[in-house]
C-alpha positions in Angstrom: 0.0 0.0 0.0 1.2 3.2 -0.8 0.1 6.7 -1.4 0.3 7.9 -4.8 -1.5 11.2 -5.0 -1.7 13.8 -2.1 -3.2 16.9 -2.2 -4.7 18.6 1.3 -4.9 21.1 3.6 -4.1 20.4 6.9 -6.5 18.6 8.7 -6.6 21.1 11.4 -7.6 24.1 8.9 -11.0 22.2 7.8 -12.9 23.9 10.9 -15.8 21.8 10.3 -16.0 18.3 8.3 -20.2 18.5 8.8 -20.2 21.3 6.3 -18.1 19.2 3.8 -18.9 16.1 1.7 -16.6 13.1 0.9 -16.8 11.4 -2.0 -14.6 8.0 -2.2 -13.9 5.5 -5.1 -13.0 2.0 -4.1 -11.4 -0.6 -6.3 -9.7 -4.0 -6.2 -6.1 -1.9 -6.6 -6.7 1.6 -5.3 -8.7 3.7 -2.8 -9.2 7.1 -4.1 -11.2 10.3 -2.5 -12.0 14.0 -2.3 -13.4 16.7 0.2 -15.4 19.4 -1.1 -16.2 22.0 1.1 -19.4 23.1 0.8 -19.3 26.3 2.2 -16.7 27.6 0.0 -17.3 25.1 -2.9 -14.0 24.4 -3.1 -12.6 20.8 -3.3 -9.7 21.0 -0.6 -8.2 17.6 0.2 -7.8 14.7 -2.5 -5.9 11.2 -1.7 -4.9 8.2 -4.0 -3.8 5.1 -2.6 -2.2 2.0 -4.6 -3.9 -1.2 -2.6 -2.0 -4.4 -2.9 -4.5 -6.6 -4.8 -3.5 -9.8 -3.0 -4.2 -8.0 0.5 -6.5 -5.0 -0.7 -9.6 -5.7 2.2 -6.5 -5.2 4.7 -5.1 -2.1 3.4 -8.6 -0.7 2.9 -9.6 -1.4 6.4 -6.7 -0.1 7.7 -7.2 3.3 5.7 -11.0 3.5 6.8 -9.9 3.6 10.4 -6.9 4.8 10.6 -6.8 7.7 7.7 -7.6 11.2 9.9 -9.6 12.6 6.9 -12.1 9.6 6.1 -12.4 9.3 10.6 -14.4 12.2 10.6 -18.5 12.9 10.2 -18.9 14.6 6.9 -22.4 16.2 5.9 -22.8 13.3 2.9 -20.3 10.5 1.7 -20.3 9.2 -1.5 -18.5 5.9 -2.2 -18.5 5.1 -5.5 -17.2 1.4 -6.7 -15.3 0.4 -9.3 -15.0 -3.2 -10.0 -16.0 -4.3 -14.2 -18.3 -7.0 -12.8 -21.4 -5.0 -14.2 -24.5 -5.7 -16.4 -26.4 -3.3 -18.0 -30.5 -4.4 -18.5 -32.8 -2.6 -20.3 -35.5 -1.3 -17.4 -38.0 -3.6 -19.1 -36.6 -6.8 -19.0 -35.2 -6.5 -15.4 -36.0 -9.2 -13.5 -34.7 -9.1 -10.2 -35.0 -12.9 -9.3 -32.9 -13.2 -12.0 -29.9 -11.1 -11.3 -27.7 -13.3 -9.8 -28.2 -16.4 -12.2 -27.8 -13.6 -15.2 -24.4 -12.8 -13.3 -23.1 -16.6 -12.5 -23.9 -17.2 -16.6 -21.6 -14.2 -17.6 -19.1 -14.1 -15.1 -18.9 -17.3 -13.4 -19.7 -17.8 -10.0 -16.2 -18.3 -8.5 -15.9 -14.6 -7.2 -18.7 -14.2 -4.4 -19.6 -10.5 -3.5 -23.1 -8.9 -3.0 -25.3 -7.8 -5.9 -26.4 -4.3 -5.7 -28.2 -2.2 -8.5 -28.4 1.4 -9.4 -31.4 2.5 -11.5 -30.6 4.9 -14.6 -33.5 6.3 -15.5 -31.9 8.8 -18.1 -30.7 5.5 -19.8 -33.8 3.8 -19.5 -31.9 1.1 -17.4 -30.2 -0.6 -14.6 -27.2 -1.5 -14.0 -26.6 -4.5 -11.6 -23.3 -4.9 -10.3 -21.2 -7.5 -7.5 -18.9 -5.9 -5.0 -17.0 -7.8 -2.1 -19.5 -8.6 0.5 -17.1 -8.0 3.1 -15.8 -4.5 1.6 -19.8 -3.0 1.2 -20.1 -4.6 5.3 -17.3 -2.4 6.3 -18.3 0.7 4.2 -21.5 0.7 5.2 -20.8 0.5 8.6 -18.3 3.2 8.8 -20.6 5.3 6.5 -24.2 4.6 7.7 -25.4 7.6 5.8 -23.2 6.8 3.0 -24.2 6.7 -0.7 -23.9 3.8 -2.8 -22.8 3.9 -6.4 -20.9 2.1 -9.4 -18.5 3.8 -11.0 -20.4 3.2 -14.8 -23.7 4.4 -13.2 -22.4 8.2 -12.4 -20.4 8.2 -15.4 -23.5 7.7 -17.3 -25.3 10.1 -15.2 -23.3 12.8 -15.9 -22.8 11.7 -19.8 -26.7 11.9 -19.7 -26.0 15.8 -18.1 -23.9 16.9 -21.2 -24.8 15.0 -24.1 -27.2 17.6 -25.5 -28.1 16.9 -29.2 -25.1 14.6 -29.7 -24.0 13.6 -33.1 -21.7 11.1 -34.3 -19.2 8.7 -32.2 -17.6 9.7 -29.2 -15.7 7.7 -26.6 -14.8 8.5 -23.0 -11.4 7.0 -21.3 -10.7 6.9 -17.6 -7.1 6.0 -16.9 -6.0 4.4 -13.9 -2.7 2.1 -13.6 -2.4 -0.6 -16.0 -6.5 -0.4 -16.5 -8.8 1.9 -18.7 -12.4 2.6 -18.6 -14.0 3.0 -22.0 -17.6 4.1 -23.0 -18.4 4.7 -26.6 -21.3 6.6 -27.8 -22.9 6.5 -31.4 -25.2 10.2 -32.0 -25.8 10.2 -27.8 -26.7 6.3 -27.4 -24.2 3.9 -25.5 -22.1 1.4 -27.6 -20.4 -0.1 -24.7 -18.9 0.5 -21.4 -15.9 -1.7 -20.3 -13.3 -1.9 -18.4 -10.0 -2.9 -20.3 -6.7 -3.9 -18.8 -3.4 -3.4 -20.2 0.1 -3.5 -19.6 2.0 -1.5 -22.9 0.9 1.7 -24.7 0.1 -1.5 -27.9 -2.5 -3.2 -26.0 -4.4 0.3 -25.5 -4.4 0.7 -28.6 -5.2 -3.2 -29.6 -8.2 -2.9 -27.4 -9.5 0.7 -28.9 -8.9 -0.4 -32.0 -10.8 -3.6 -32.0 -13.9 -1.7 -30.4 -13.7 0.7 -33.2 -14.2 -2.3 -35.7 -16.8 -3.8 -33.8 -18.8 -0.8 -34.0 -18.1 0.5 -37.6 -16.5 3.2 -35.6 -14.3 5.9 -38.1 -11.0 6.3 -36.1 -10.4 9.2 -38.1 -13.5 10.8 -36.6 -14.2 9.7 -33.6 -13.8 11.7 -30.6 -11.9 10.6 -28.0 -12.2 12.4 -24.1 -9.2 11.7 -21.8 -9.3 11.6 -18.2 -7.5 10.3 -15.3 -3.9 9.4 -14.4 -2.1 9.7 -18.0 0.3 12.1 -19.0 0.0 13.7 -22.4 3.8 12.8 -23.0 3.6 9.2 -22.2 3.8 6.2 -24.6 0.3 5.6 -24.1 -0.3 9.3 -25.8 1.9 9.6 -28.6 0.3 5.8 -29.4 -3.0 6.9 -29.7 -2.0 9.9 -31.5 -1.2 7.6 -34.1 -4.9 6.1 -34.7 -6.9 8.6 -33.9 -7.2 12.3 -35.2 -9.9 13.6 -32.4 -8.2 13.4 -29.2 -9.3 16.2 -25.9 -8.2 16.2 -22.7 -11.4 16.6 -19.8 -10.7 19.4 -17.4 -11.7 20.0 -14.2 -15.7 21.1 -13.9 -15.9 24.6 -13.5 -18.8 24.2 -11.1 -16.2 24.3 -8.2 -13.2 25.9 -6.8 -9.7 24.1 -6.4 -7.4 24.6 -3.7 -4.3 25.6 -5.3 -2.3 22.4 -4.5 -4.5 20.9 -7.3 -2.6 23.0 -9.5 0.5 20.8 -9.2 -1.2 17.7 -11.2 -3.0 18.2 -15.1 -5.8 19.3 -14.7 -7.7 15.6 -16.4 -5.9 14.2 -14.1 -8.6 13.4 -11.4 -11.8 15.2 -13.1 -13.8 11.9 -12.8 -14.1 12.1 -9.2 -15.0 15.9 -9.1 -18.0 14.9 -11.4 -19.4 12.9 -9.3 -20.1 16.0 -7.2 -22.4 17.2 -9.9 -24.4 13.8 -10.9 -26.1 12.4 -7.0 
């Protein structure tokens, strides 16, 4: 376990955590969260921790309790979850008694976890997802209060927020470590949403590449919107540079106010989490 990412006042400067929200991202390899105080609307504290995947319950555990900023009472918590055990289902054909054989026949039934749904009504679906049983037991009893999300379901939510009268393809990227969420969307309507991982700037590419021929997708039009922990002078960069002509960074929503800390890091860099602020 170590700390990749640090950005934060001192604890002692945030008078009053009641008048601030935490919003938390939990995966099998990392533990990620921000404090937005609400008073000032200013996001003032942001941490990202590397979890050891073969001990990750343990280090989050440890982090939950022992981590001064995530022991305190905030006004709301979000925790957010990001594992790529997730199916989307038409709100028509959901069937709740069927949820966990639907699960078992796509992904087997060797992981165990607890199946929990989020309803999309802006999609006109839900999406049904398994999480460690263990992990959502300790969550939700540190964070009684706490609201419950997948990661696809907010960024959905707040695709649904700014897609306006869209037109032609467009694909969104979340970078994290060695793993890449990708949603593609054909005139506003979702293509897919899956979670890819990878280990050289070639199997980004492989995996964009083979989506874009699934789909019929134009490489030489389709947009692609960056976000998350990759640097625009990596490998990973100039490689997709080479396949694809439409390529923008995200930025950080101007609905809020940054401590200047934030300044240090691109400013794509962790614009994910700040938009979940923006689609509760």
């Amino acid at each position: 376990m170590n700390v990749a990412y640090q950005i934060q006042v001192p604890v002692s400067e945030m008078k009053d955590a009641a008048q601030c929200n935490l919003y938390v991202e939990v995966a099998a390899d990392h533990l990620l969260f921000g404090i937005l105080d609400n008073n000032k609307h200013e996001f003032i504290a942001l941490q990202y921790v590397n979890l050891d995947k073969y001990n990750a319950f343990n280090h989050c555990k440890e982090l939950i309790y022992h981590n001064e900023w995530l022991a305190r009472s905030y006004n709301k918590v979000t925790v957010v979850y990001y594992f790529p055990e997730s199916l989307l289902v038409p709100e028509p054909l959901l069937d709740s008694g069927l949820n966990k054989s639907s699960f078992d026949l796509v992904y087997g039934d060797l992981n165990k976890g607890e199946l929990l749904s989020d309803h999309l009504p802006g999609w006109n679906m839900y999406n049904i997802y398994r999480v460690p049983a263990v992990l959502h037991q300790l969550l939700g009893t540190h964070f009684p209060k706490g609201h419950f999300f997948h990661a696809y379901t907010l960024l959905l939510k707040r695709k649904a927020q700014t897609i306006g009268e869209a037109e032609g393809d467009e694909a969104t990227l979340i970078f994290y470590p060695n793993k890449l969420l990708f949603a593609l969307y054909r005139d506003g309507d979702l293509q897919i949403i899956q979670t890819f991982e990878y280990e050289t700037a070639v199997d980004v590419a492989y995996h964009l590449l083979n989506a874009c021929r699934w789909f019929e997708v134009d490489c030489g039009q389709v947009v692609l919107c960056i976000s998350g922990l990759l640097d625009d002078q990596s490998s990973v960069f100039s490689e997709l540079q080479k396949y694809f002509m439409h390529i923008k960074l995200d930025d950080r929503p101007a609905d809020f106010t940054y401590n200047e800390t934030f300044n240090e890091y691109p400013r794509h860099f962790f614009s994910s989490l700040f938009n979940i602020a923006l689609c509760e």
